[in-house]
PLY file of the C-alpha trace (Angstrom):
ply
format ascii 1.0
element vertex 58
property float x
property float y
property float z
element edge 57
property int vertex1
property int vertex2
end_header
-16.46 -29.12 -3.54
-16.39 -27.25 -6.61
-19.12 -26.67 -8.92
-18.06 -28.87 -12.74
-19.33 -26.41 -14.58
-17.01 -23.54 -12.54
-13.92 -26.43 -13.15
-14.74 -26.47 -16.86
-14.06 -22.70 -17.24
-11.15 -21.90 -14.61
-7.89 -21.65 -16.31
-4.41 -20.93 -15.09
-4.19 -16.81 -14.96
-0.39 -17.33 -15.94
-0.59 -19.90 -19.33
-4.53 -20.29 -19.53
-3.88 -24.05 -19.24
-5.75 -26.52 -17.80
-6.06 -27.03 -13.84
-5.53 -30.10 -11.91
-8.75 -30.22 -9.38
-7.82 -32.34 -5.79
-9.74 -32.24 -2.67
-7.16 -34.41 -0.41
-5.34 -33.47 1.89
-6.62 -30.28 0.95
-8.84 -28.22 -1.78
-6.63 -26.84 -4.38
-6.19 -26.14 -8.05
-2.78 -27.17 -9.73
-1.37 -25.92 -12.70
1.17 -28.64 -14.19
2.55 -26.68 -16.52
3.51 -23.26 -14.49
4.22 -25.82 -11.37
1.71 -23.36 -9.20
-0.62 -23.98 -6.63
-4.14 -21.79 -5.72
-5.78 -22.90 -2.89
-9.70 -23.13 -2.48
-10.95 -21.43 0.59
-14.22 -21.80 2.12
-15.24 -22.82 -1.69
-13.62 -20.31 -3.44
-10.75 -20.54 -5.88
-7.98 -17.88 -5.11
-6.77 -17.67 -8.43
-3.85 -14.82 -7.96
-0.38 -15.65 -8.92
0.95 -13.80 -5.73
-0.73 -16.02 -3.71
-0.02 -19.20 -5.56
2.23 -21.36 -3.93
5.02 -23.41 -5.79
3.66 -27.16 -6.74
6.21 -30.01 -4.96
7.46 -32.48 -6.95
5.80 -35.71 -5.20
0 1
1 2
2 3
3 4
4 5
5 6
6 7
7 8
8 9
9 10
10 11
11 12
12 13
13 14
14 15
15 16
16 17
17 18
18 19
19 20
20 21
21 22
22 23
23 24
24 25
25 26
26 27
27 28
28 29
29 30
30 31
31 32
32 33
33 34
34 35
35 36
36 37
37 38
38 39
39 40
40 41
41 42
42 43
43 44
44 45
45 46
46 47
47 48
48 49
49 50
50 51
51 52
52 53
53 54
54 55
55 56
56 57
């Protein structure tokens, strides 16, 4: 789990928007308004747009 004070400051590295915190079925950060995905590994946000991964539409 992610620290709330970390959450409070991490922003999208493409449109400095707010990120979307979920823990099921796995850790990740998602940005609603790019549509991107970072994973969390091992408790640390990989916030890199190379390695972001597309957000499905549910």
């Amino acid at each position: 789990m992610l620290d709330e004070r970390l959450l409070e400051i991490l922003a999208c590295p493409g449109c400095k928007g707010e990120l979307e915190y979920r823990t099921e079925p796995e850790e990740v950060l998602i940005c609603h308004s790019c549509s991107l995905v970072y994973e969390v590994r091992d408790d640390i946000p990989i916030m890199l747009m190379d390695e972001a991964k597309p957000l499905e539409k549910e």
